[in-house]
C-alpha positions as CSV (number, residue, x, y, z in Angstrom):
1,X,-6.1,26.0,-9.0
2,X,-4.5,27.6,-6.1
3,X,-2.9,25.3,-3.8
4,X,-3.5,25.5,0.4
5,X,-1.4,27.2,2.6
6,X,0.0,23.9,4.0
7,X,0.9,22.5,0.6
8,X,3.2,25.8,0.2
9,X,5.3,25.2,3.5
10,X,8.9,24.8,3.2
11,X,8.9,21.8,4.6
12,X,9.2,19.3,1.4
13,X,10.4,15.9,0.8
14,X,13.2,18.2,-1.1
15,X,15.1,19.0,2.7
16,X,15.7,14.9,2.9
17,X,16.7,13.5,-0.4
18,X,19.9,13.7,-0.1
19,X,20.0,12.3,3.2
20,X,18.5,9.1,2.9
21,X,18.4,6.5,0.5
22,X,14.8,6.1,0.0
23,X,12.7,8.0,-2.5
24,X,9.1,9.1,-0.9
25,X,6.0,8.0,-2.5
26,X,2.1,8.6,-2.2
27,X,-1.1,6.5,-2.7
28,X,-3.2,9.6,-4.8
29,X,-6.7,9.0,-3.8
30,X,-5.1,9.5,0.3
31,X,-5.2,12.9,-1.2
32,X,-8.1,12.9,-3.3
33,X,-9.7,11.1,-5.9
34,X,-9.9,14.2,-8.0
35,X,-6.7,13.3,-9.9
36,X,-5.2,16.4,-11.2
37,X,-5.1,17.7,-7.5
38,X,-4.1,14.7,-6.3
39,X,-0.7,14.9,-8.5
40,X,-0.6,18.7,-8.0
41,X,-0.5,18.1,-3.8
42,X,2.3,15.4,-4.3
43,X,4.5,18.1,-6.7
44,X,4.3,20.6,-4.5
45,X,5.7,17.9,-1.4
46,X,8.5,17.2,-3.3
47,X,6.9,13.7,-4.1
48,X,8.1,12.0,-6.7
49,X,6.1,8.4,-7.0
50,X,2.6,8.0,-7.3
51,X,0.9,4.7,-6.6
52,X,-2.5,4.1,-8.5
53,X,-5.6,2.1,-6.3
54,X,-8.9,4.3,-7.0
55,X,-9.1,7.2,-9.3
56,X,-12.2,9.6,-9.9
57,X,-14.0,7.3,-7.3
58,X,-13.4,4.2,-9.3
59,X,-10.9,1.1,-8.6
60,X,-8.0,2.0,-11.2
61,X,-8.6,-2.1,-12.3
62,X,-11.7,0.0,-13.7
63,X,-10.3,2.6,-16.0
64,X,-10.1,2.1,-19.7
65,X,-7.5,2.1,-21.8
66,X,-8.0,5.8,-22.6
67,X,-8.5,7.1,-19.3
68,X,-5.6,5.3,-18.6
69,X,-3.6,7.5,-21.1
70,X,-5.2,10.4,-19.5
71,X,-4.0,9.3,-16.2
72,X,-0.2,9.3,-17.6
73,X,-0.4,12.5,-19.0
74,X,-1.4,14.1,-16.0
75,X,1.4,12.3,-14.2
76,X,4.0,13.4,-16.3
77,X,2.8,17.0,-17.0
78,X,3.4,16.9,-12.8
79,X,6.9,15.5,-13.0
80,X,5.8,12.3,-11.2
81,X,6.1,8.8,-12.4
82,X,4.0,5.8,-11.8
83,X,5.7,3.6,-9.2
84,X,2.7,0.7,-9.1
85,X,-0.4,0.1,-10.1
86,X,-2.4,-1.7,-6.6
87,X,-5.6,-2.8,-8.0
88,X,-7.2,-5.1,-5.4
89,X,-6.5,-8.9,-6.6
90,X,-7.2,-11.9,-4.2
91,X,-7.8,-9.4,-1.5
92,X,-11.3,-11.2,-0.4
93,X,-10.5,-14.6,-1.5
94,X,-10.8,-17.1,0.4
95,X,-8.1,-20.2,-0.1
96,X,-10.4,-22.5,-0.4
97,X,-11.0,-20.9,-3.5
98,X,-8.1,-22.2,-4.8
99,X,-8.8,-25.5,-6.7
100,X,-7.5,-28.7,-5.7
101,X,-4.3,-30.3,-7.1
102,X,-5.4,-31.1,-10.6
103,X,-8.5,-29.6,-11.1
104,X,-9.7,-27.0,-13.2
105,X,-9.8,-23.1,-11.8
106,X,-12.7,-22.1,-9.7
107,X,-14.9,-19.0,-11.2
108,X,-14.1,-17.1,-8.4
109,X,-10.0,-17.5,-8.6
110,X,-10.2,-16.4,-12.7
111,X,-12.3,-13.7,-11.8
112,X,-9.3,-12.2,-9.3
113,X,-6.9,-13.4,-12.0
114,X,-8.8,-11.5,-14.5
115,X,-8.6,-8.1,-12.2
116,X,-4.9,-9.0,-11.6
117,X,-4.0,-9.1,-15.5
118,X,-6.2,-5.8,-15.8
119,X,-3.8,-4.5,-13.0
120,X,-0.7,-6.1,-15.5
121,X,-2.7,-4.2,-18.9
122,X,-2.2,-0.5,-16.9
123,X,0.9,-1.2,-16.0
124,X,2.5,-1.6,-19.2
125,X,0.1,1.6,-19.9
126,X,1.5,3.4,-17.4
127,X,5.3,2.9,-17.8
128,X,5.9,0.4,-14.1
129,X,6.4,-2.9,-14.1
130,X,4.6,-3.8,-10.4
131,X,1.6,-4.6,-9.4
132,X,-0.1,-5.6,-6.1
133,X,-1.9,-8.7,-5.4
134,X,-3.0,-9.9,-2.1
135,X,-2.5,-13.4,-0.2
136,X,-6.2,-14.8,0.1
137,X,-8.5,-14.3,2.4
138,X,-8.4,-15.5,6.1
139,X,-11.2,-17.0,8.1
140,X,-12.1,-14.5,10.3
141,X,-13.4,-16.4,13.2
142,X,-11.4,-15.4,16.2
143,X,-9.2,-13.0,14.7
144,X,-11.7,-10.2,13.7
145,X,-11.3,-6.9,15.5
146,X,-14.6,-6.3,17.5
147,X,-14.4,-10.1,19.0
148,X,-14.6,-10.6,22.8
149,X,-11.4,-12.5,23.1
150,X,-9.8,-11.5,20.1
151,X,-6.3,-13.4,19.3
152,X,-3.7,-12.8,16.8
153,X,-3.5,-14.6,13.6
154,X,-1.9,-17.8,13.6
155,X,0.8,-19.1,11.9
156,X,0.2,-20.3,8.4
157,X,-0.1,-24.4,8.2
158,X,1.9,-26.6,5.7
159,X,-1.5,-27.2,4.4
160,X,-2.4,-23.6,3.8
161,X,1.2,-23.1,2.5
162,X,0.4,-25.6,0.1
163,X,-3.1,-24.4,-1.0
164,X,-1.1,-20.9,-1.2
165,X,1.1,-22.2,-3.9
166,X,-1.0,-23.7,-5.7
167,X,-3.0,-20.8,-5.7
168,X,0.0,-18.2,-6.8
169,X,1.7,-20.8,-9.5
170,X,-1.0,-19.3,-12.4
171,X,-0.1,-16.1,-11.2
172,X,3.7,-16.1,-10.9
173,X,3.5,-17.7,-14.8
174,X,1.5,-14.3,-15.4
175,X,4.2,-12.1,-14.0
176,X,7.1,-14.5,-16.0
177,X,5.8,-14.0,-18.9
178,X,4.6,-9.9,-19.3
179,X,7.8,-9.3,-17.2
180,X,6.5,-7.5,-14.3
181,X,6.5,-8.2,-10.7
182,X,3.6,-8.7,-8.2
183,X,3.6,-6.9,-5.1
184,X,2.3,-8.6,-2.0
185,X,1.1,-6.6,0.5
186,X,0.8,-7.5,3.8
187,X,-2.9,-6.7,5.3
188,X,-5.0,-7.7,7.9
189,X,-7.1,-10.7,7.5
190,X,-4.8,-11.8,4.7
191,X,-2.2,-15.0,5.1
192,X,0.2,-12.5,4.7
193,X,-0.8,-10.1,7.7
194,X,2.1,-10.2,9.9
195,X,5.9,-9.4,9.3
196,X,6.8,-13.7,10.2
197,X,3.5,-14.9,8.1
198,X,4.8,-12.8,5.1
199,X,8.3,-14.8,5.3
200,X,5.8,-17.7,5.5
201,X,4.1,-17.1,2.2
202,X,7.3,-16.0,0.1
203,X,9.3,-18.5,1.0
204,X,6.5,-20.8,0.3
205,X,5.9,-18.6,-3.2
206,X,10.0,-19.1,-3.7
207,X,9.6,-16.9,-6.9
208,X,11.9,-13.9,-8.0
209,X,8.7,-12.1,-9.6
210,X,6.9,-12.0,-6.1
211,X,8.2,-9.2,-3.5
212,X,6.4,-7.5,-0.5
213,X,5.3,-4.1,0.4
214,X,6.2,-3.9,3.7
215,X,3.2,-2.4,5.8
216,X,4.8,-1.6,9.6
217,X,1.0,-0.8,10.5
218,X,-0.7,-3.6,9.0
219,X,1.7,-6.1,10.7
220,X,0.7,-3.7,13.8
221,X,-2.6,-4.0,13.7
222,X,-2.9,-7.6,12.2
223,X,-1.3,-8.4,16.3
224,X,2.4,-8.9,15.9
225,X,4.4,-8.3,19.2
226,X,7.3,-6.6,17.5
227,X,6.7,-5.3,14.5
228,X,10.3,-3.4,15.0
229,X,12.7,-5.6,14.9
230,X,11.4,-9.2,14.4
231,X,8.6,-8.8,11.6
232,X,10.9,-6.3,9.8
233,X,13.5,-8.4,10.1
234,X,11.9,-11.8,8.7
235,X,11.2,-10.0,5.6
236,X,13.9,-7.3,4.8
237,X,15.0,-9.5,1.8
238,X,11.9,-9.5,0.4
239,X,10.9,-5.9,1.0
240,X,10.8,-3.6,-2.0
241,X,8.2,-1.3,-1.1
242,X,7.3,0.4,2.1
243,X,3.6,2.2,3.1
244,X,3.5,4.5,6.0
245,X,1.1,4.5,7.7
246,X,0.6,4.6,12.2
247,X,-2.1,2.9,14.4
248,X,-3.3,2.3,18.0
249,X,-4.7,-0.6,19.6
250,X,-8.2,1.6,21.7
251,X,-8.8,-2.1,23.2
252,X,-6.8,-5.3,23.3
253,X,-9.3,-7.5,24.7
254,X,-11.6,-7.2,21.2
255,X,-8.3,-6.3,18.8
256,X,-10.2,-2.8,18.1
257,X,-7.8,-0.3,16.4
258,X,-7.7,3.0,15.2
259,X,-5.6,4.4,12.6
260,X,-3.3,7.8,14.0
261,X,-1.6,10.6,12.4
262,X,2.0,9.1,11.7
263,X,4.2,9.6,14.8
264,X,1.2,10.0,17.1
265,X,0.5,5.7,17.2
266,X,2.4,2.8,18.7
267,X,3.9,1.6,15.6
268,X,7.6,1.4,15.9
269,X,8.5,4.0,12.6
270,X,11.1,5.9,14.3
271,X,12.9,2.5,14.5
272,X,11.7,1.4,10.8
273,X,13.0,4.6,9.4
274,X,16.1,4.3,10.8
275,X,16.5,0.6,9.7
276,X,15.7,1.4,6.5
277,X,18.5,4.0,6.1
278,X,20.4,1.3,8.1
279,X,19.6,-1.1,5.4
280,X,20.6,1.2,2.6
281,X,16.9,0.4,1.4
282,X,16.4,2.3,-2.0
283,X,12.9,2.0,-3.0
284,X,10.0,4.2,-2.4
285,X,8.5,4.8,0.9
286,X,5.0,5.5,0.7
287,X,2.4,7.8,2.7
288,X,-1.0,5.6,2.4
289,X,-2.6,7.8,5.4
290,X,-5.7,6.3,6.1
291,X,-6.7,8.6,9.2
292,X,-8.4,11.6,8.9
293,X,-8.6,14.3,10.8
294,X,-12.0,16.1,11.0
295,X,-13.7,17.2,8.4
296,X,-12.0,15.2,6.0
297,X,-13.6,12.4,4.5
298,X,-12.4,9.2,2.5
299,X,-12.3,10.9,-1.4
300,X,-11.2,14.6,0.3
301,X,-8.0,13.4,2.8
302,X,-5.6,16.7,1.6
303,X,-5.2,17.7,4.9
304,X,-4.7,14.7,6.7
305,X,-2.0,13.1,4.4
306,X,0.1,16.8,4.9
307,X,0.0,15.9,8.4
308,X,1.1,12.8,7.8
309,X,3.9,14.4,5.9
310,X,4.4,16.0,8.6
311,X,4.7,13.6,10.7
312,X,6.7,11.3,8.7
313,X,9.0,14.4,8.3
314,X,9.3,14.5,11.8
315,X,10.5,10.9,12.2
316,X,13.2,12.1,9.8
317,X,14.5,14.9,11.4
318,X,14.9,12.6,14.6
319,X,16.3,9.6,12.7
320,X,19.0,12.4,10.6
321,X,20.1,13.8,14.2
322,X,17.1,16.6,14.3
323,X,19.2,18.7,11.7
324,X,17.5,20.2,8.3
């Protein structure tokens, strides 16, 4: 397969390695969910770390055990390697899902646990030892974009706290025993949706096997006032993972956003990159694009995560003094 014009440019994750200590990272189905082009996009940006969330139009919780071999040969035969494995665990749970102090597990929670140790089974497949998992569900009342008088997310009560560990204690025994950790993203509508309600949960959580991938945009999005440097800050000891991704608020009043080519939004990356440098931060930074320009759609985003390359590159050039 011949690749695009764009995907030829010089301008490759290759003119920044050595001038950062990050490595740069991709969520495959922001490119496609035809795999094989996918990884070949990623190669030819100098990307070296692939995360796994839907593959061939399926959740990656959903592959077999064979298709998950395929999927590692492919990844290899590219020269990339598996960083994580973000299946969609506890991602639309609600807490009070989670049973009460000495009761038995609801259906509901084993069938997220279930996914999760799916996510765990591909993991060891696939040569990483981190998955994502979510925290819960919020209620939504109030806080959902589209509502006249829309407000931020509150801050998380002792009570939820408490529900929350109770919720993550089968879970963190999971990770102790297969030896793997468990990424907590933090997303809108979740408990951990903001930079300070992510310090929240993991302090709450208090477990070496949880850590967060830091989401500047989420936290954004989600309503926190400064994402750069207060939410950033409450969690830079947990963060071990970074997506990049950019945002707009189109109108405060209802908490309607739209997602932007990165660099073109309000989140604060500029500032984020430069932290991160700052920080001497040496995981993966990850493009997980989610706008699209026109004429791409959701399985076919090519294009729009090159921009966002392009954008993120960008960011870099500024942060690195603007030279190359």
């Amino acid at each position: 397969m011949t690749l695009s014009a764009p995907v030829t440019s010089t301008r490759t994750w290759h003119d920044y390695a050595a001038r950062v200590p990050f490595r740069l990272g991709v969520v495959t189905n922001e490119i496609s969910e035809d795999f094989i082009r996918a990884c070949e996009v990623a190669a030819a940006l100098g990307i070296g770390d692939v995360e796994l969330n839907s593959i061939w139009d399926r959740p990656v919780t959903e592959l077999s055990d064979d298709e998950a071999r395929r999927v590692g040969e492919i990844v290899r035969s590219h020269g990339l390697r598996v960083n994580q494995v973000i299946g969609p665990a506890f991602k639309a749970l609600p807490l009070d899902e989670v049973a009460a102090p000495g009761a038995a597990e609801t259906p509901a929670h084993a069938k997220h646990r279930r996914v999760l140790e799916r996510s765990v089974e591909l993991a060891h497949l696939l040569g990483t030892g981190r998955v994502r998992v979510f925290a819960f569900r919020r209620p939504r009342a109030g806080i959902e974009a589209g509502t006249p008088g829309w407000r931020p997310s509150p801050d998380v009560t002792e009570v939820e706290l408490d529900a929350l560990r109770r919720g993550f204690q089968p879970l963190v025994r999971l990770a102790e025993r297969e030896g793997v950790t468990l990424m907590v993203e933090n997303v809108r509508y979740s408990y951990a949706d903001t930079g300070a309600h992510s310090r929240q949960v993991l302090d709450a959580i208090d477990s070496a096997r949880v850590r967060l991938i830091w989401d500047p945009a989420n936290a954004y999005v989600s309503g926190e006032a400064q994402v750069y440097p207060d939410g950033y800050r409450a969690v830079a000891q947990y963060t071990a993972h970074v997506h990049v991704k950019d945002a707009r608020f189109t109108d405060r009043a209802t908490g309607a956003t739209a997602w932007r080519r990165v660099g073109d939004g309000d989140v604060p990356l500029l500032d984020q990159v430069r932290a991160l440098r700052a920080d001497g931060y040496a995981g993966v930074i990850s493009l997980e694009t989610h706008w699209r320009l026109p004429g791409d759609a959701a399985d076919t985003a090519e294009r729009s995560t090159i921009e966002t390359w392009y954008g993120l590159a960008g960011l870099l050039d500024q942060a690195l003094g603007g030279a190359r």
